[in-house]
C-alpha positions in Angstrom: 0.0 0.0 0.0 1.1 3.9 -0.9 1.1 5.9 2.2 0.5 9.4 2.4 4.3 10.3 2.1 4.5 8.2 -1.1 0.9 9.6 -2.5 2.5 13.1 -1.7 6.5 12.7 -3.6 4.9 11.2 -6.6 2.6 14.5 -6.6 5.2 16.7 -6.6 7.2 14.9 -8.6 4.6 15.2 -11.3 3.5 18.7 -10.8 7.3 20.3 -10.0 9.8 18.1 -11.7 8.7 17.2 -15.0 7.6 13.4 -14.1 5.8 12.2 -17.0 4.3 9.1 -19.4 6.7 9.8 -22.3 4.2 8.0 -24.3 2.6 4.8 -24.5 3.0 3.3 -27.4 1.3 0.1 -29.2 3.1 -2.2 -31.6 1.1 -3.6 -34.5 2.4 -6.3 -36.3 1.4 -5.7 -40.4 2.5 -9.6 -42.0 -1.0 -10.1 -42.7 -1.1 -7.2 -44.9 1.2 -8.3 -47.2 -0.7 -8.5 -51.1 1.2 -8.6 -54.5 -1.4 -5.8 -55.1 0.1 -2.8 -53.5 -2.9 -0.9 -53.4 -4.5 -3.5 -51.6 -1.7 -3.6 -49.6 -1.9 -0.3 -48.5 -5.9 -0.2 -47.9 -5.4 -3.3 -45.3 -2.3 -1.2 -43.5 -4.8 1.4 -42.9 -7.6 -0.6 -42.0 -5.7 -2.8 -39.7 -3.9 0.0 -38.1 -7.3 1.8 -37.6 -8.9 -1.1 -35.9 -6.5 -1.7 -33.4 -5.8 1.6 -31.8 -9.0 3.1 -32.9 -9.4 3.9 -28.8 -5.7 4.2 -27.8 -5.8 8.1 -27.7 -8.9 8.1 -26.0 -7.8 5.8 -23.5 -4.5 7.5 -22.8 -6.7 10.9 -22.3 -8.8 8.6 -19.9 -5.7 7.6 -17.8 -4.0 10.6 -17.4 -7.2 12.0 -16.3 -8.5 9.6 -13.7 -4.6 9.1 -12.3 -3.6 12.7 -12.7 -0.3 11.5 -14.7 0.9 13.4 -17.9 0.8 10.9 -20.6 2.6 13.2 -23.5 2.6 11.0 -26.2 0.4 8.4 -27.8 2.3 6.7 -30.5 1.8 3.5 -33.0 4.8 1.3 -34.0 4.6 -1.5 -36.8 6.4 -3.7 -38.5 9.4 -2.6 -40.6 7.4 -1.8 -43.8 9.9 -3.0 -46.0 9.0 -6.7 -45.0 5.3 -5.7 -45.7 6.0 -3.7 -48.9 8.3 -6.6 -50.2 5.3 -8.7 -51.3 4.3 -6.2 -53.4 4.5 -5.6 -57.2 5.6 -2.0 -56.7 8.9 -0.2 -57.1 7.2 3.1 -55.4 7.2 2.0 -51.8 5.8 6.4 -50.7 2.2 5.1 -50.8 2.8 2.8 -48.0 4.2 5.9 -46.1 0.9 7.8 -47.1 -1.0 4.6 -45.6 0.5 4.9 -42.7 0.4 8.8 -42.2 -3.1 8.7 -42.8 -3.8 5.6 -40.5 -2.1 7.9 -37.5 -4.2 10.8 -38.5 -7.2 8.7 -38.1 -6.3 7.7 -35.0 -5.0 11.0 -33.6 -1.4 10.0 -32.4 1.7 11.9 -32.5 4.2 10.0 -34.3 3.9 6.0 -36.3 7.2 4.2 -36.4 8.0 1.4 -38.7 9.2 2.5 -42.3 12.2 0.4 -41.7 14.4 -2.1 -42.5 17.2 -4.3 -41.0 19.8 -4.6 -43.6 22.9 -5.2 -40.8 23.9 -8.4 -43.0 22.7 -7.4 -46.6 20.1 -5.5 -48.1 17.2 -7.3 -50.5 15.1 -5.9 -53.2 12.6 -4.6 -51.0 14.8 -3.1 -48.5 17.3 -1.0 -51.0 13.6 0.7 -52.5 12.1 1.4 -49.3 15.4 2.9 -48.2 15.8 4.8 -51.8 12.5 5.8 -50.5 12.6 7.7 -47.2 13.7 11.2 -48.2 10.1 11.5 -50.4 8.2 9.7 -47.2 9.9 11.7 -45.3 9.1 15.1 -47.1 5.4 14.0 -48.2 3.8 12.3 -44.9 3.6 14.7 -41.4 3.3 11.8 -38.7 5.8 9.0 -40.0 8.7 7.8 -38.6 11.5 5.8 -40.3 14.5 3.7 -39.1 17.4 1.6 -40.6 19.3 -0.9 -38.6 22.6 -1.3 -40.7 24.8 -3.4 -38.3 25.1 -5.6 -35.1 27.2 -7.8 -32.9 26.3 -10.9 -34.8 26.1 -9.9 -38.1 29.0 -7.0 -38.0 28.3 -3.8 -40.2 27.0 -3.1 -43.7 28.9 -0.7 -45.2 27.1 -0.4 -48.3 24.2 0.3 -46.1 26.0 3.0 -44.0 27.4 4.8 -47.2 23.7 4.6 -48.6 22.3 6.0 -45.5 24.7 8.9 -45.7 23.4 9.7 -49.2 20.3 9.5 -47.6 20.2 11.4 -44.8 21.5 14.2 -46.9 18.7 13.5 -49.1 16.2 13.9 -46.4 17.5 17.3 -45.2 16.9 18.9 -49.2 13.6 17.2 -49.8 12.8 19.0 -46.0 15.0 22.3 -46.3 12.1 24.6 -46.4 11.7 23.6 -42.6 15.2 23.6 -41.4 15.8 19.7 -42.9 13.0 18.5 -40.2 12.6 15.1 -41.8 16.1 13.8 -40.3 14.6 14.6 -36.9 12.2 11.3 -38.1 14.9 9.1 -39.4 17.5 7.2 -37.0 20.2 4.8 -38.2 20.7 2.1 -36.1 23.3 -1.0 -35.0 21.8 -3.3 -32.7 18.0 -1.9 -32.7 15.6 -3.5 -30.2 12.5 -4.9 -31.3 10.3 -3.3 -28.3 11.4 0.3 -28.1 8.4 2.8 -27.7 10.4 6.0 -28.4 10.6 7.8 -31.2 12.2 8.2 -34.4 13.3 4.7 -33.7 10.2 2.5 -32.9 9.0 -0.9 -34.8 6.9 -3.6 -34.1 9.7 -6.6 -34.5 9.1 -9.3 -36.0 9.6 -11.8 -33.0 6.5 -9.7 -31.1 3.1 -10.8 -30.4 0.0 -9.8 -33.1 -0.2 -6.3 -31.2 1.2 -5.4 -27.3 1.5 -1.7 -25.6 5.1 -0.4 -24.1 5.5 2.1 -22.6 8.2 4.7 -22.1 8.7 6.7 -18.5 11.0 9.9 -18.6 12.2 11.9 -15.5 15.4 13.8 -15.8 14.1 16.3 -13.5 13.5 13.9 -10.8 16.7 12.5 -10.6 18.3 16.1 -10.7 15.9 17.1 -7.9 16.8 14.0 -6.0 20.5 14.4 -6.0 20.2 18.3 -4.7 20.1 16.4 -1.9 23.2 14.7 -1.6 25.6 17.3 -2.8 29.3 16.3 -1.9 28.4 12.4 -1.0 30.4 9.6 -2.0 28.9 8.2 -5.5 27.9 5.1 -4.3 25.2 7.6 -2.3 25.0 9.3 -6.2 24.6 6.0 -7.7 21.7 4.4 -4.8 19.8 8.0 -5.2 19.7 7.3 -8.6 18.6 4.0 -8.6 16.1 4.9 -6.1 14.6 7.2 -7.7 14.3 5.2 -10.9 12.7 2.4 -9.4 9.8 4.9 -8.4 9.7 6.2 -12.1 9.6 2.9 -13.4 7.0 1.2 -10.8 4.1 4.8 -11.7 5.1 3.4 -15.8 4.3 -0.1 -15.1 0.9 1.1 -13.5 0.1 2.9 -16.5 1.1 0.2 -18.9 -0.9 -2.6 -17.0 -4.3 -0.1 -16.5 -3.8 1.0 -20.3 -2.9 -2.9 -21.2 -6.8 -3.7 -19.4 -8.3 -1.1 -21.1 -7.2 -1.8 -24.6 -7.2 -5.4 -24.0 -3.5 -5.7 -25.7 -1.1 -7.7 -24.1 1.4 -5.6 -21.9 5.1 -5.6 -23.4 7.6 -3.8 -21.6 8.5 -0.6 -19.7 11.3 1.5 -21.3 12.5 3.2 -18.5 14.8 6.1 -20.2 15.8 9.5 -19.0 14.8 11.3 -22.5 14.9 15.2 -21.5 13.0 18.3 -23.0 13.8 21.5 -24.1 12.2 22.7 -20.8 14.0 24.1 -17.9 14.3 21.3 -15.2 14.3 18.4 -17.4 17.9 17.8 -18.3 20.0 14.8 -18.8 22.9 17.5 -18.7 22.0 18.8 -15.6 22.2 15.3 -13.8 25.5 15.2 -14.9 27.0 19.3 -13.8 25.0 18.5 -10.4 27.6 15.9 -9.8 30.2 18.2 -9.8 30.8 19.0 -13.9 30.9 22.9 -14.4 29.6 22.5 -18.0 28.4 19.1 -19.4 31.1 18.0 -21.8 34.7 18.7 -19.5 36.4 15.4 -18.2 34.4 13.3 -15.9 30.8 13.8 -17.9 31.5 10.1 -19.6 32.6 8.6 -16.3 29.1 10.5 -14.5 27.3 9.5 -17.4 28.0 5.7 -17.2 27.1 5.9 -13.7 23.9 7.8 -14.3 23.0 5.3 -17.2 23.9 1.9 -14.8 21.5 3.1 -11.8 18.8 3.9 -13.9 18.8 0.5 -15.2 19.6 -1.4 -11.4 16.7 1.0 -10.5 14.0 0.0 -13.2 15.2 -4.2 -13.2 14.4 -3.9 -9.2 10.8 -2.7 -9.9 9.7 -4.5 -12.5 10.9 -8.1 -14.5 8.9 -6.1 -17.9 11.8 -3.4 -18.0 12.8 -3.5 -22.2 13.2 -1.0 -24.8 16.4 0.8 -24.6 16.1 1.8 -20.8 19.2 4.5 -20.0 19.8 7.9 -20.2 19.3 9.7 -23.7 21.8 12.3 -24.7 19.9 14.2 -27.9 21.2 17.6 -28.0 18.4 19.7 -29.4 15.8 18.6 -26.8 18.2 19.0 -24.1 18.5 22.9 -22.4 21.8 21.7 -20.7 22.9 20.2 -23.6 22.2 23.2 -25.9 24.1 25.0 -23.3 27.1 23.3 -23.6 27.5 22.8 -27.1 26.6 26.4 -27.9 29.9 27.3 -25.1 31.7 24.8 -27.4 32.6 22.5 -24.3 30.3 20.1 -25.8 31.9 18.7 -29.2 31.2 16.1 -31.9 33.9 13.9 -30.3 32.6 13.9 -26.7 29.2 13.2 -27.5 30.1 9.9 -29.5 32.4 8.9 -26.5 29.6 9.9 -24.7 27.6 6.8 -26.6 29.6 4.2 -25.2 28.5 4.0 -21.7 24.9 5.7 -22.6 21.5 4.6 -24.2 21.3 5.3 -28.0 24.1 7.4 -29.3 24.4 10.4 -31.7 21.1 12.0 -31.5 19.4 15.6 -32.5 22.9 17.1 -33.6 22.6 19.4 -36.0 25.8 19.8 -38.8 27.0 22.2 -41.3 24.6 21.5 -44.4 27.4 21.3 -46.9 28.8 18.3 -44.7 29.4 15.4 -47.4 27.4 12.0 -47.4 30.8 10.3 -46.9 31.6 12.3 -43.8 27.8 11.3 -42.3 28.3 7.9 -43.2 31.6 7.9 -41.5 30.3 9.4 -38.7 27.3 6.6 -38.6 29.9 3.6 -38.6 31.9 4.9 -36.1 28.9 4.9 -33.7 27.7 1.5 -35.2 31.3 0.1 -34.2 30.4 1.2 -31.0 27.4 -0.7 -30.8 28.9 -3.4 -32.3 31.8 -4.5 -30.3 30.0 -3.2 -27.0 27.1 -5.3 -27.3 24.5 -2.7 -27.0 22.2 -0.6 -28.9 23.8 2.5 -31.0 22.3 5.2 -33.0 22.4 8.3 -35.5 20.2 10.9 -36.0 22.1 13.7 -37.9 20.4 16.8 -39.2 22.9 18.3 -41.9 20.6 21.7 -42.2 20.7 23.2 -45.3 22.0 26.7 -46.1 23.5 26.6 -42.2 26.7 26.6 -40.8 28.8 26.5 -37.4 27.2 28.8 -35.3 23.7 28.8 -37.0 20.9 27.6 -34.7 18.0 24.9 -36.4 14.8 25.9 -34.7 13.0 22.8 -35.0 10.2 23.0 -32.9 8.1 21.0 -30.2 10.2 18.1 -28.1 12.3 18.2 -30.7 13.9 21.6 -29.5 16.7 23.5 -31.1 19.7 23.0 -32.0 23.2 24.7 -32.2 25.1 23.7 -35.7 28.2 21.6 -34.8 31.0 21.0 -36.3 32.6 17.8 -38.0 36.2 17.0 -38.9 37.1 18.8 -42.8 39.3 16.1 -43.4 37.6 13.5 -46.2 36.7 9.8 -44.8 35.5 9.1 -48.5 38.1 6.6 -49.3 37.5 4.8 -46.4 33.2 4.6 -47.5 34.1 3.6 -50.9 35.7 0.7 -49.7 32.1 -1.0 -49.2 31.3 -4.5 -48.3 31.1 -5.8 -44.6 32.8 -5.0 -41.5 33.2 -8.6 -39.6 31.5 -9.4 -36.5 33.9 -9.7 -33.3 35.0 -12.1 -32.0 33.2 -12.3 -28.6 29.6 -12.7 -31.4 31.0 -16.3 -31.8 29.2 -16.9 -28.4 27.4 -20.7 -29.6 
């Protein structure tokens, strides 16, 4: 039973430190509307998508109202559309995009994930044209989001893929210049993607999931900042019990809401992802954690080292209150949604290099940094295998989501807008990694994948 104490920290942590339902989120799986016809492929996307979380919005409203808990986002994941477009007699893959933008319109949800592909090991047919495909999605649809997984510890790294997915994300940022190159915001690069992650850009419904399940993702940066104000100058195994603490509060008010909405929708329950993802809002940093444990600016030496201890007490934290804790569960690091973050990069303390060392010991990698918009495709796609390797040889999830703005330069601020923020243009390296791209093929798996 809550007591009175309890009833009365999880009130204030909702009403003064930015506790929130990141957003609930239901996987859908789409294998059943696979038809050679693609227009009849498309209609039974819609339909399908449609009938399922016809009520999710509403019942989202419905929690958040009767518990009093901010539920921000309602969100739809799917399965990667290039296994679903593949059966199709199409080369034009943007009219399964349109099916599922207007699916999510329908429904009323913020975001639909799934216009993916996993190509770590080699790209087919179906996966090269729905990749050639993202920039127009991208550009023509307001609600989808689309991911590429291009490497992992058992498969090693496509390069073809990564040099493709350079081309692309440059791509991307022309077909959206008109509004700052938004559509990279919607477009992450993966190595090692999980099958039940809830956020957003990077969400599908994998294929290994049940016919349709909810996740849901918990987010409290300002929590965990307001919790270690009170142990300023203590040993960090106090920092590191505070912190897990804290998140195994977080993450027991997410399972709640999963189960209740779970009932409601009568949809198996998946997982919790319990993730420190921050907002552009004052209070809600991830950078903040890390300069209240003694960092004068987020970026200086020590921020990895705080940073890996942030990321392993959230995740001690969330495994102690629930066995359903999945997704990518750790502490984001996506510069544009981040005030602290935006800070330091805008002093220049926080650099390209920092943030992807930054990656190793975090959740996710490379994410919301904005770049000069002349930066090459071979630079991006150099930049995208050095955070697969990452993933690879670390065994965990890695990501990119790049915005090369056009017409902007170092110095230039994107405004993008919404959760998504604003962010400060960065720099990259001038020197060319385009030999290195050209090269092609397949980077090997390491040797600690030969695990059988």
């Amino acid at each position: 039973m809550l007591n009175q104490k309890e009833i009365l920290s999880t009130i204030e942590m909702i009403d003064q430190q930015h506790l929130d339902i990141r957003t609930i989120t239901m996987g859908i799986s789409l294998l059943s509307c696979c038809d050679p016809d693609p227009k009849r492929a498309c209609d039974k996307v819609y339909d399908k998508i449609c009938r399922y979380a016809e009520n999710l919005v509403r019942t989202g409203e419905d929690i958040e109202r009767e518990f009093g808990i901010p539920i921000v986002n309602k969100r739809i994941s799917v399965t990667p559309m290039a296994l679903v477009a593949g059966a199709s007699e199409t080369d034009d893959y943007v009219p399964f995009a349109l099916a599922l933008d207007r699916a999510a319109e329908r429904c009323g949800v913020n975001f639909i994930g799934g216009y993916s592909a996993l190509v770590q090991k080699g790209m087919t047919l179906a996966d090269e044209k729905l990749i050639r495909s993202i920039p127009q999605a991208l550009a023509q649809t307001r609600f989808v989001c689309s991911s590429v997984n291009v490497g992992s510890t058992k498969a090693g790294i496509n390069m073809d893929a990564v040099a493709l997915m350079g081309r692309v994300v440059k791509e991307v940022a022309q077909a959206t210049a008109a509004e700052d190159g938004l559509g990279c915001s919607k477009l992450v690069i993966f190595c090692n993607a999980v099958e039940d992650n809830p956020f957003m850009a990077g969400a599908f419904h994998g294929v290994g999931e049940a016919e349709k399940v909810i996740n849901v993702g918990v987010s409290g940066p300002g929590v965990v900042y307001h919790a270690l104000q009170s142990v300023k100058g203590q040993p960090f195994d106090v920092v590191a019990e505070t912190v897990k603490k804290t998140a195994f509060r977080i993450t027991r008010m997410g399972q709640l809401v999963a189960r209740e909405a779970s009932n409601r929708l009568d949809t198996p329950f998946g997982i919790v992802d319990l993730s420190l993802a921050p907002t552009p809002a004052v209070g809600d940093s991830v950078a903040r954690i890390l300069e209240e444990m003694g960092l004068e600016v987020c970026g200086t030496h020590g921020t990895t080292a705080a940073l890996a201890l942030l990321n392993d007490a959230v995740k001690k934290g969330g495994v102690m209150a629930s066995s359903s804790v999945g997704g990518l569960s750790g502490a984001f690091i996506p510069v544009s949604e981040d005030e602290g973050m935006i800070a330091a990069a805008k002093s220049g303390v926080l650099c390209l290099d920092k943030l992807e060392a930054m990656t190793c010991v975090c959740s996710v990698g490379l994410d919301m940094i904005a770049v000069p918009g002349d930066t090459p495709a071979e630079t991006i796609a150099a930049i995208i295998a050095d955070e697969a390797a990452i993933g690879m040889v670390n065994c965990k999830t890695t990501a990119v989501r790049l915005i090369p703005a056009p017409g902007k330069t170092v110095g230039d601020t994107v405004e993008i807008g919404g959760l998504f923020g604003s962010a400060p243009v960065m720099p990259v390296h001038p020197e060319s990694s385009a030999d290195f791209i050209a090269r092609g093929g397949r980077i090997p798996a390491p040797m600690h994948s030969l695990k059988n």
